[in-house]
mmCIF file of the protein (N, C-alpha, C, O) and its ligand, coordinates in Angstrom:
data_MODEL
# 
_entry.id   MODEL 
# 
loop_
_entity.id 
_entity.type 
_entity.pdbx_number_of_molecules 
1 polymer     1 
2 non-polymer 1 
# 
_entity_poly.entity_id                      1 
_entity_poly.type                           'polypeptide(L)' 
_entity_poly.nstd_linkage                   no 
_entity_poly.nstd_monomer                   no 
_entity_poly.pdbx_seq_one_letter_code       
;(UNK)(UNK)(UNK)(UNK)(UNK)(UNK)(UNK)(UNK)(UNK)(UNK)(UNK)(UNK)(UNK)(UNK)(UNK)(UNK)
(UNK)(UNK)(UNK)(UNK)(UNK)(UNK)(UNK)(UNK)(UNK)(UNK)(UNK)(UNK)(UNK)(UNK)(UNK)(UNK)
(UNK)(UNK)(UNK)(UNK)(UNK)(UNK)(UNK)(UNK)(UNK)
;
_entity_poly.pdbx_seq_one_letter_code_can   XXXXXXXXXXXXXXXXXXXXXXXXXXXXXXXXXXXXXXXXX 
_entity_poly.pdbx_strand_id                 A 
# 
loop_
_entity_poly_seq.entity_id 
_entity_poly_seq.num 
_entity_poly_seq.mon_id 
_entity_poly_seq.hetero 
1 1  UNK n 
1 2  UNK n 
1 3  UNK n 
1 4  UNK n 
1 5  UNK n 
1 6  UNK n 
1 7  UNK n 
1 8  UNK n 
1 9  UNK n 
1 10 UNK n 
1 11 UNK n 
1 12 UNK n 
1 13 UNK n 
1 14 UNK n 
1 15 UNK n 
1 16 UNK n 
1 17 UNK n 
1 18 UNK n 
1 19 UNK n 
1 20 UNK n 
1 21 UNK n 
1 22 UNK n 
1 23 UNK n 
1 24 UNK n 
1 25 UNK n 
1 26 UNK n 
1 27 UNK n 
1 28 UNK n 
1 29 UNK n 
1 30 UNK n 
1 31 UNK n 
1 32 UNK n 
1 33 UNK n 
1 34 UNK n 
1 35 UNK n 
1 36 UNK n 
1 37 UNK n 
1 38 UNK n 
1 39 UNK n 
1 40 UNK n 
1 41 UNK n 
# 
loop_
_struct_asym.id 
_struct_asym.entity_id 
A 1 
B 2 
# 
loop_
_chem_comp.id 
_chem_comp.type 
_chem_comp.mon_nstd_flag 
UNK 'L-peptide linking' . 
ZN  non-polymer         . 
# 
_pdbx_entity_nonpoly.entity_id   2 
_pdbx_entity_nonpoly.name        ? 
_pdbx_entity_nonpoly.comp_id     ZN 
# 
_pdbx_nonpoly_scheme.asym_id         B 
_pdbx_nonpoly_scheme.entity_id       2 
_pdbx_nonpoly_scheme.mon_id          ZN 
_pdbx_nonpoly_scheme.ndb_seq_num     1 
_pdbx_nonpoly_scheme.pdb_seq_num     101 
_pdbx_nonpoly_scheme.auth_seq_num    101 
_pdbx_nonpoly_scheme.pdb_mon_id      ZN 
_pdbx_nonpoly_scheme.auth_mon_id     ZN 
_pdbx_nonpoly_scheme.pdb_strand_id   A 
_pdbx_nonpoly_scheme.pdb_ins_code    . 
# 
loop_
_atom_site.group_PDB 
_atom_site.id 
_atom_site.type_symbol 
_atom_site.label_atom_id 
_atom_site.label_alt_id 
_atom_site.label_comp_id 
_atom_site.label_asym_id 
_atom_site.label_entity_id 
_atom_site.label_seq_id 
_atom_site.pdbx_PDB_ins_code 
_atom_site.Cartn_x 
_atom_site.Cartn_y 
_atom_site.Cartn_z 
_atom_site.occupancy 
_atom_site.B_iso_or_equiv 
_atom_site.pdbx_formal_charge 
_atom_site.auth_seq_id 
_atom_site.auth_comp_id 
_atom_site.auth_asym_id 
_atom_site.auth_atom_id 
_atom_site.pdbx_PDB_model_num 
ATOM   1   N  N  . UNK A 1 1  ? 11.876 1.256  43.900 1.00 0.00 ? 1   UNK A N  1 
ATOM   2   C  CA . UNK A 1 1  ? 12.500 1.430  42.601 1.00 0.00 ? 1   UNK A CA 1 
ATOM   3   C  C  . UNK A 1 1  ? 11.469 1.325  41.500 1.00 0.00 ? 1   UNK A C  1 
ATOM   4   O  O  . UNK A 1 1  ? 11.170 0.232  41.019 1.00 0.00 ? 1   UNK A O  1 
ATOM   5   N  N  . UNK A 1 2  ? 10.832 2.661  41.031 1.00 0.00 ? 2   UNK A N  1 
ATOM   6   C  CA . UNK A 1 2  ? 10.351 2.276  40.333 1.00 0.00 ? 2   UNK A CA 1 
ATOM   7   C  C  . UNK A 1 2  ? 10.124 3.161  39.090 1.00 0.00 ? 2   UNK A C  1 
ATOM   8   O  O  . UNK A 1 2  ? 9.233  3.752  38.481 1.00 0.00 ? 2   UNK A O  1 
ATOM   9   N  N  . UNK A 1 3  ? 11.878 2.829  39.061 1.00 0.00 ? 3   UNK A N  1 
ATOM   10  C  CA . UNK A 1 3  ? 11.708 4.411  38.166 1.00 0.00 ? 3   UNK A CA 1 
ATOM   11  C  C  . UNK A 1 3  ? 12.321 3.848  36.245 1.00 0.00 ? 3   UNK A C  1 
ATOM   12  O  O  . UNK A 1 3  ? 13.308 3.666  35.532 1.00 0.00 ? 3   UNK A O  1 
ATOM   13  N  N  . UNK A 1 4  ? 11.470 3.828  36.274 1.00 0.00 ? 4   UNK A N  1 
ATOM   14  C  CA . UNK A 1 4  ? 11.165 2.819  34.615 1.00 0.00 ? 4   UNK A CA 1 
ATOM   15  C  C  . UNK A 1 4  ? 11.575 4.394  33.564 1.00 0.00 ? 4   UNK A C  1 
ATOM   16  O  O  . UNK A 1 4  ? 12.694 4.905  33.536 1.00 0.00 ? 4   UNK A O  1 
ATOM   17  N  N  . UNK A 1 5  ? 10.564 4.819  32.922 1.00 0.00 ? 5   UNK A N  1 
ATOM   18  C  CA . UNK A 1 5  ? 10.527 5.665  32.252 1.00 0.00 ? 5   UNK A CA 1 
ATOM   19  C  C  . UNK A 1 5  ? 9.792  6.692  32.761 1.00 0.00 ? 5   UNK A C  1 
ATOM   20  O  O  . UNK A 1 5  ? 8.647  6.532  33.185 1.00 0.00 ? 5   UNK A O  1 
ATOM   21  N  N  . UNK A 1 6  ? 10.410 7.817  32.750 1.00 0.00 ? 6   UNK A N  1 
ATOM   22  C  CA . UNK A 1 6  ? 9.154  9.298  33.117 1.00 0.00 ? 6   UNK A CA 1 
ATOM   23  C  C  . UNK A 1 6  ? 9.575  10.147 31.381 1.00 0.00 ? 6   UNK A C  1 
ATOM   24  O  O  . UNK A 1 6  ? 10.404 9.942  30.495 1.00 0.00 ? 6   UNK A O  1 
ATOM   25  N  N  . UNK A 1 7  ? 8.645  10.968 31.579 1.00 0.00 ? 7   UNK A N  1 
ATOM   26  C  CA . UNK A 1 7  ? 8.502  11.807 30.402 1.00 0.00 ? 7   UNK A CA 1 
ATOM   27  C  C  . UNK A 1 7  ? 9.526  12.893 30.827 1.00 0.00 ? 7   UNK A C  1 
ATOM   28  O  O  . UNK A 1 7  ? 9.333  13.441 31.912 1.00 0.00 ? 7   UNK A O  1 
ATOM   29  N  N  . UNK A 1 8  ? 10.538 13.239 30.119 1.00 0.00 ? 8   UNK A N  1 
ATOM   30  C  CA . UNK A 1 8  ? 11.249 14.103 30.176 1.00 0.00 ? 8   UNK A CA 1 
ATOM   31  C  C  . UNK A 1 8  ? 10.684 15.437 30.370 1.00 0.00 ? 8   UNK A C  1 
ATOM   32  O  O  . UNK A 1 8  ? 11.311 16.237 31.065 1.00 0.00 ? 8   UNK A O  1 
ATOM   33  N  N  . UNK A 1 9  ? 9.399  15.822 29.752 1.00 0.00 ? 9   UNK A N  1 
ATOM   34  C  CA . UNK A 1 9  ? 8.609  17.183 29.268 1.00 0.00 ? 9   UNK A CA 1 
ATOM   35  C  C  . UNK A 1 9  ? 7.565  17.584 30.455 1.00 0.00 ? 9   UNK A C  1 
ATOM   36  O  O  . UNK A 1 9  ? 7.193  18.744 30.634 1.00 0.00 ? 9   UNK A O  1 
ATOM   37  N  N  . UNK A 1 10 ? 7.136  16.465 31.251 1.00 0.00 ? 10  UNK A N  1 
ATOM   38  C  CA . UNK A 1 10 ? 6.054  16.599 32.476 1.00 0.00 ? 10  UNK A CA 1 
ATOM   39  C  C  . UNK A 1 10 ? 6.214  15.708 33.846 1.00 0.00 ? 10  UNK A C  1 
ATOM   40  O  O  . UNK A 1 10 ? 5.791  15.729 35.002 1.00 0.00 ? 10  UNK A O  1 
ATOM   41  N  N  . UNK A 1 11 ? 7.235  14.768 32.874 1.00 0.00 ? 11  UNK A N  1 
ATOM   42  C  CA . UNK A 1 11 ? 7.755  13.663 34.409 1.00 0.00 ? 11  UNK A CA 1 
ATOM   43  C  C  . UNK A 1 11 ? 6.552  13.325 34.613 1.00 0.00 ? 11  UNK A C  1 
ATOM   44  O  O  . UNK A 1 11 ? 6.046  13.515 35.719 1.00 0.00 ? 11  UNK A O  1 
ATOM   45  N  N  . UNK A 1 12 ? 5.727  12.651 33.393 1.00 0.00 ? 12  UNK A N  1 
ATOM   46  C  CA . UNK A 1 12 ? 4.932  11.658 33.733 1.00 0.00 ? 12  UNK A CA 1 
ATOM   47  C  C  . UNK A 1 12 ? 4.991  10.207 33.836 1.00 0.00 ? 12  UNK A C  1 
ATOM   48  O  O  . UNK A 1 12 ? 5.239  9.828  32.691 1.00 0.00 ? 12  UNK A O  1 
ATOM   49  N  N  . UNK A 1 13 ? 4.887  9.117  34.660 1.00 0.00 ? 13  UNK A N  1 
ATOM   50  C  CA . UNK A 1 13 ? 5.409  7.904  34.853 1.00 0.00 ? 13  UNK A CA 1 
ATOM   51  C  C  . UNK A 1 13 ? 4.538  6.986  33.543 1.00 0.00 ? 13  UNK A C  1 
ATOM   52  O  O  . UNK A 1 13 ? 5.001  6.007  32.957 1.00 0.00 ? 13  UNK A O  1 
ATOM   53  N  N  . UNK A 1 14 ? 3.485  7.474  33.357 1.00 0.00 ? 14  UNK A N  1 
ATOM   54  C  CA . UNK A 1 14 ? 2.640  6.678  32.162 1.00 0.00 ? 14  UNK A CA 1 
ATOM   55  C  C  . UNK A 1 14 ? 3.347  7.055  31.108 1.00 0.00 ? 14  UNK A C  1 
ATOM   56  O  O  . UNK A 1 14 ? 3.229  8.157  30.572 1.00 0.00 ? 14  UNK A O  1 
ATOM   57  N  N  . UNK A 1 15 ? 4.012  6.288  30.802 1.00 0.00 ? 15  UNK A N  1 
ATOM   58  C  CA . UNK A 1 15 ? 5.060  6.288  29.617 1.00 0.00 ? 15  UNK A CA 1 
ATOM   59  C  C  . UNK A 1 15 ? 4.444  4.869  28.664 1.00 0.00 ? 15  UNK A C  1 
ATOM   60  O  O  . UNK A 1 15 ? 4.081  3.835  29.225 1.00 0.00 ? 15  UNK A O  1 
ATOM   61  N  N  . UNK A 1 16 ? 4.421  5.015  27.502 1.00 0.00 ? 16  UNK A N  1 
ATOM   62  C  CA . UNK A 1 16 ? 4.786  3.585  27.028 1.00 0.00 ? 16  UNK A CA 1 
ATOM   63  C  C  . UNK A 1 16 ? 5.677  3.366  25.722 1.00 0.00 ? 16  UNK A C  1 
ATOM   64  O  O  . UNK A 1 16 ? 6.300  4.202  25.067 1.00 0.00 ? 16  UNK A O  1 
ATOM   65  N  N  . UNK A 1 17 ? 5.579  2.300  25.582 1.00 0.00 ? 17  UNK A N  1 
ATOM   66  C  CA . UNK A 1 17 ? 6.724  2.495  24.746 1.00 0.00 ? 17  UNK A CA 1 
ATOM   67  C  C  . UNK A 1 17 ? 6.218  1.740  23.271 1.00 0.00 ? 17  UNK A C  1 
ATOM   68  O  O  . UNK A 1 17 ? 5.742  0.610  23.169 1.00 0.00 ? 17  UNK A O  1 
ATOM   69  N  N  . UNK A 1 18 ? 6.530  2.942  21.933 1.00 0.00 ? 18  UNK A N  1 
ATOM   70  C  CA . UNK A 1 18 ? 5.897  2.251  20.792 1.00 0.00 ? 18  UNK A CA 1 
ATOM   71  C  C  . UNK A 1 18 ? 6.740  1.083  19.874 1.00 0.00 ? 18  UNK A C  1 
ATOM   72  O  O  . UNK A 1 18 ? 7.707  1.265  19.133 1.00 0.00 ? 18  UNK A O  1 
ATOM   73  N  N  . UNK A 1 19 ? 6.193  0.123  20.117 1.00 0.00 ? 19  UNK A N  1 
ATOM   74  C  CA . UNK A 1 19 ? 7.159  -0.727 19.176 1.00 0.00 ? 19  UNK A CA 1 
ATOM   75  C  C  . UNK A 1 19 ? 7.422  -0.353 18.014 1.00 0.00 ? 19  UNK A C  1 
ATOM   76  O  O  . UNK A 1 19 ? 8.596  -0.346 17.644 1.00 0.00 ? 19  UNK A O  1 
ATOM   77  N  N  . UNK A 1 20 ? 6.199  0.122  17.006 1.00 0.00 ? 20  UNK A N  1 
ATOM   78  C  CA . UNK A 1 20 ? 6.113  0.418  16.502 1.00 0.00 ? 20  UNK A CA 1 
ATOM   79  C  C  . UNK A 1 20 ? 7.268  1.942  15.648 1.00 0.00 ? 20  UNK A C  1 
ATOM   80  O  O  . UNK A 1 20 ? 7.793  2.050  14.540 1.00 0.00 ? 20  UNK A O  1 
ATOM   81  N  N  . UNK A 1 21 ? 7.220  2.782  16.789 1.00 0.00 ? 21  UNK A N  1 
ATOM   82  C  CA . UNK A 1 21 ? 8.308  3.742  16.299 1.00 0.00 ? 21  UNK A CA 1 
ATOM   83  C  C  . UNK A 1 21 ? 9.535  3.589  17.085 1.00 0.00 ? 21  UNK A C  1 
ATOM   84  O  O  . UNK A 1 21 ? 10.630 4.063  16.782 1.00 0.00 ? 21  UNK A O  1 
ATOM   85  N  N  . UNK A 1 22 ? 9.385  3.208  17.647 1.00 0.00 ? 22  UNK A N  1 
ATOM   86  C  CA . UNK A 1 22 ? 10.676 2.558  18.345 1.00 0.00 ? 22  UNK A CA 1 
ATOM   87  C  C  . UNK A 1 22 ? 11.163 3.798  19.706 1.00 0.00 ? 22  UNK A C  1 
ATOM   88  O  O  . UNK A 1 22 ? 12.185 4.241  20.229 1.00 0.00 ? 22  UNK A O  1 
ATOM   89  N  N  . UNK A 1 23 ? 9.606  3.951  19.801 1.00 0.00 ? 23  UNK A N  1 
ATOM   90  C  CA . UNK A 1 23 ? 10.088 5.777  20.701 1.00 0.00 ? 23  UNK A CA 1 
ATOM   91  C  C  . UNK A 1 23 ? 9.524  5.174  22.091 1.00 0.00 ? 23  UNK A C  1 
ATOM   92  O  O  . UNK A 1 23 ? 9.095  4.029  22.234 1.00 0.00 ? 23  UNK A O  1 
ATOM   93  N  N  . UNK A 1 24 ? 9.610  6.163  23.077 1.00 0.00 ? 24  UNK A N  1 
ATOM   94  C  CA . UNK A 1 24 ? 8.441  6.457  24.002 1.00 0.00 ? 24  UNK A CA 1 
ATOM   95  C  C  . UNK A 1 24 ? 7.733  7.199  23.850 1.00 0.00 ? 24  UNK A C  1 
ATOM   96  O  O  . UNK A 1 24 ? 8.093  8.295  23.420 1.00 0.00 ? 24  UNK A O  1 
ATOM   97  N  N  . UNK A 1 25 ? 6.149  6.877  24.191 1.00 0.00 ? 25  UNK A N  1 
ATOM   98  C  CA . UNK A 1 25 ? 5.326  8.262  23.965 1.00 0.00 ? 25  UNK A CA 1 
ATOM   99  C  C  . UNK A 1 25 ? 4.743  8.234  25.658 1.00 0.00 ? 25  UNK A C  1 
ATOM   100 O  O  . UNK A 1 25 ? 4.530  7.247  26.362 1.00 0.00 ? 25  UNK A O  1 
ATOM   101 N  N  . UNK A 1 26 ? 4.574  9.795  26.013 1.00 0.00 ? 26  UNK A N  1 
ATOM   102 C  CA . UNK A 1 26 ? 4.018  9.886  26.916 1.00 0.00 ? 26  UNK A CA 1 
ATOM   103 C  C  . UNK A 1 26 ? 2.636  10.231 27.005 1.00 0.00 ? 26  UNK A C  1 
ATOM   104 O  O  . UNK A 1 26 ? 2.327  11.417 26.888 1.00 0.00 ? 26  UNK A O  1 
ATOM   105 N  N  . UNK A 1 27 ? 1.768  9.370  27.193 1.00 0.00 ? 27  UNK A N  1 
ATOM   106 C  CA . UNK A 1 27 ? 0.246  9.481  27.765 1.00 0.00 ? 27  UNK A CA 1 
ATOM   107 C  C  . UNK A 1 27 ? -0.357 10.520 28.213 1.00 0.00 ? 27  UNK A C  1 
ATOM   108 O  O  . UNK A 1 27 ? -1.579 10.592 28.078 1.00 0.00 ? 27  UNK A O  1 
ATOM   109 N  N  . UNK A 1 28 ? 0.255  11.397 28.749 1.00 0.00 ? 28  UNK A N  1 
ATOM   110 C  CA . UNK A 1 28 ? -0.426 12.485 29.248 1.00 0.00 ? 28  UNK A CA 1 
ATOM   111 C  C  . UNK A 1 28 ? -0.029 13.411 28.519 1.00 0.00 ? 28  UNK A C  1 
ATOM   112 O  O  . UNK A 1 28 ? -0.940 13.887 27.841 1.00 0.00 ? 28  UNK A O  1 
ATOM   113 N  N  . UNK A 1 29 ? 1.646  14.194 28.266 1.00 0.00 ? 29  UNK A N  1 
ATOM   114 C  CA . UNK A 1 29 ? 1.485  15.044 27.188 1.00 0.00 ? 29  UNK A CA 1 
ATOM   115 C  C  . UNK A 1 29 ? 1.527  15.290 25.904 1.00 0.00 ? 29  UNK A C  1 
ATOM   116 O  O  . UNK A 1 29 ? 1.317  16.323 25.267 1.00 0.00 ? 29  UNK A O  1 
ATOM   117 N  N  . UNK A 1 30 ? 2.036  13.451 25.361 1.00 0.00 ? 30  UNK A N  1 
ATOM   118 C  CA . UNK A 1 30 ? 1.980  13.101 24.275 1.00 0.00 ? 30  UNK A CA 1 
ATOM   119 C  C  . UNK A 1 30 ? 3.564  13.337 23.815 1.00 0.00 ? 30  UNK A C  1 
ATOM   120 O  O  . UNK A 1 30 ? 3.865  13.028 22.662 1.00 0.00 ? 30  UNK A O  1 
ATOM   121 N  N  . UNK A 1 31 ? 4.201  13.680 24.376 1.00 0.00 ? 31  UNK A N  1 
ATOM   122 C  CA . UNK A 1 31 ? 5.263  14.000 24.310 1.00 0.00 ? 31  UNK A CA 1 
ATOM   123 C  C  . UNK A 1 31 ? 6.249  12.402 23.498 1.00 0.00 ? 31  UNK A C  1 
ATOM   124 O  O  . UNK A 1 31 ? 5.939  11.211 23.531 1.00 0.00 ? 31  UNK A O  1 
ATOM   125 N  N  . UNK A 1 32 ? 7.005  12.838 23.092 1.00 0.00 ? 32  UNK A N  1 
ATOM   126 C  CA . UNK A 1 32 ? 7.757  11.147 22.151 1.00 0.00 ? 32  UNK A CA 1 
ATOM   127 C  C  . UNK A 1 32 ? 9.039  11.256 22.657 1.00 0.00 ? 32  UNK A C  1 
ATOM   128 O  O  . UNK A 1 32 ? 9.368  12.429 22.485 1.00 0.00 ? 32  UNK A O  1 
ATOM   129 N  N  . UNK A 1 33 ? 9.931  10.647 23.191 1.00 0.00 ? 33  UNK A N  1 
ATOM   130 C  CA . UNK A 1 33 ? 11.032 10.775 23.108 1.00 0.00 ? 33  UNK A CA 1 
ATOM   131 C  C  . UNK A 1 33 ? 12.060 8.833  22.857 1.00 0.00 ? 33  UNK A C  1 
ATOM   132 O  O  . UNK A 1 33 ? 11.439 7.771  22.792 1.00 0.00 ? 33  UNK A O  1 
ATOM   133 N  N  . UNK A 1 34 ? 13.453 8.934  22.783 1.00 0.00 ? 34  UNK A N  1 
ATOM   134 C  CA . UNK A 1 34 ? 13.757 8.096  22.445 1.00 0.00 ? 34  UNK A CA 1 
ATOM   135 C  C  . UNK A 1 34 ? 14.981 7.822  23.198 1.00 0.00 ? 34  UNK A C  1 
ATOM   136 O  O  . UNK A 1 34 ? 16.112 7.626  22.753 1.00 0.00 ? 34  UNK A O  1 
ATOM   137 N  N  . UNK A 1 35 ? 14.539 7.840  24.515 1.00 0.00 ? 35  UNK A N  1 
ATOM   138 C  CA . UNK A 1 35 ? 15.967 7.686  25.771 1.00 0.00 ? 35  UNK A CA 1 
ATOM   139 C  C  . UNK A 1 35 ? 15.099 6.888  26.800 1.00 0.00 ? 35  UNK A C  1 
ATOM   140 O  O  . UNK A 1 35 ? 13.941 7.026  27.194 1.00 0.00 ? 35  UNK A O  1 
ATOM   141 N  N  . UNK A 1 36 ? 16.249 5.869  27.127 1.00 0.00 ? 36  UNK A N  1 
ATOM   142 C  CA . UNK A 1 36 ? 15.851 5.257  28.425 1.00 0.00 ? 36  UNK A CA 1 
ATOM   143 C  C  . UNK A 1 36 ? 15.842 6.593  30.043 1.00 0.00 ? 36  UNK A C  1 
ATOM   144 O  O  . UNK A 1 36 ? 16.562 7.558  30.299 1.00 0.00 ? 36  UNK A O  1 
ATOM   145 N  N  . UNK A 1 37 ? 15.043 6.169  30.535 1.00 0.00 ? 37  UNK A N  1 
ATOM   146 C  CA . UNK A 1 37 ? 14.805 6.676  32.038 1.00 0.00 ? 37  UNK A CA 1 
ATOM   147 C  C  . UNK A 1 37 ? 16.869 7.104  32.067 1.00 0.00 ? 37  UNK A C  1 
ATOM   148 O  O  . UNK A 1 37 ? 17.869 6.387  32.093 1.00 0.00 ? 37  UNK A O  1 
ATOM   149 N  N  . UNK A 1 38 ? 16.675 8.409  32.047 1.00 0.00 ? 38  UNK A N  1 
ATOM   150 C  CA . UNK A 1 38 ? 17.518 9.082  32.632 1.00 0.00 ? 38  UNK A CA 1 
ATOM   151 C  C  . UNK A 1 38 ? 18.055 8.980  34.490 1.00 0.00 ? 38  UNK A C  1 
ATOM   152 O  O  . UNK A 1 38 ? 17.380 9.437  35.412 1.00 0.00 ? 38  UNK A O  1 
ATOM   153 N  N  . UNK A 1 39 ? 19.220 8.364  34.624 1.00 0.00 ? 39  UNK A N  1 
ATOM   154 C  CA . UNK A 1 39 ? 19.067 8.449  36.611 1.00 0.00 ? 39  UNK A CA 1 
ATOM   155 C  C  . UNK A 1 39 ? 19.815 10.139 36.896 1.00 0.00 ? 39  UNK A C  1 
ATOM   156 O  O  . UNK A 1 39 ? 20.883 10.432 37.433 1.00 0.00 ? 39  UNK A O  1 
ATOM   157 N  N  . UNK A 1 40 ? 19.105 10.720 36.491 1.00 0.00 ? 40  UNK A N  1 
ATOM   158 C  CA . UNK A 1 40 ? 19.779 12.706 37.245 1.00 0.00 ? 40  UNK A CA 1 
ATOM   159 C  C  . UNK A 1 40 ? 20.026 12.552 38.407 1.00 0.00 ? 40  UNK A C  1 
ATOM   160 O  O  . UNK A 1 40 ? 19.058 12.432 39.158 1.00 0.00 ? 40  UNK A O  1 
ATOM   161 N  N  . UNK A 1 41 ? 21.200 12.505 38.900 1.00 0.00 ? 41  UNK A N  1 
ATOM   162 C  CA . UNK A 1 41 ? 21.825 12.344 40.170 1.00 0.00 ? 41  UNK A CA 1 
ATOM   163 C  C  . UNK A 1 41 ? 21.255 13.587 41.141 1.00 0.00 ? 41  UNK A C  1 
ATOM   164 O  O  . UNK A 1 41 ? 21.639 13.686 42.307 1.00 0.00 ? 41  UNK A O  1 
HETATM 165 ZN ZN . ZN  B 2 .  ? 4.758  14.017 29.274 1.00 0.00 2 101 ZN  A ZN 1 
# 
């Protein structure tokens, strides 16, 4: 189980999360979004 946050845009697992904007940004495509880890059945 280790499915925390992926990037919606590349499904990258290096996600982090900005306190600051209150988003996720993803590390690799830079991508921002503002949703917990989706479970897509
Ligand atoms: Zn990404």
């Amino acid at each position: 189980m280790a499915a925390d946050s992926s990037c919606p845009q590349c499904n990258s697992v290096n996600v982090i999360f900005s306190k600051k904007r209150r988003l996720h940004v993803c590390e690799d495509c830079g991508h921002s979004f503002d949703i917990s880890p989706l479970n897509l059945a």
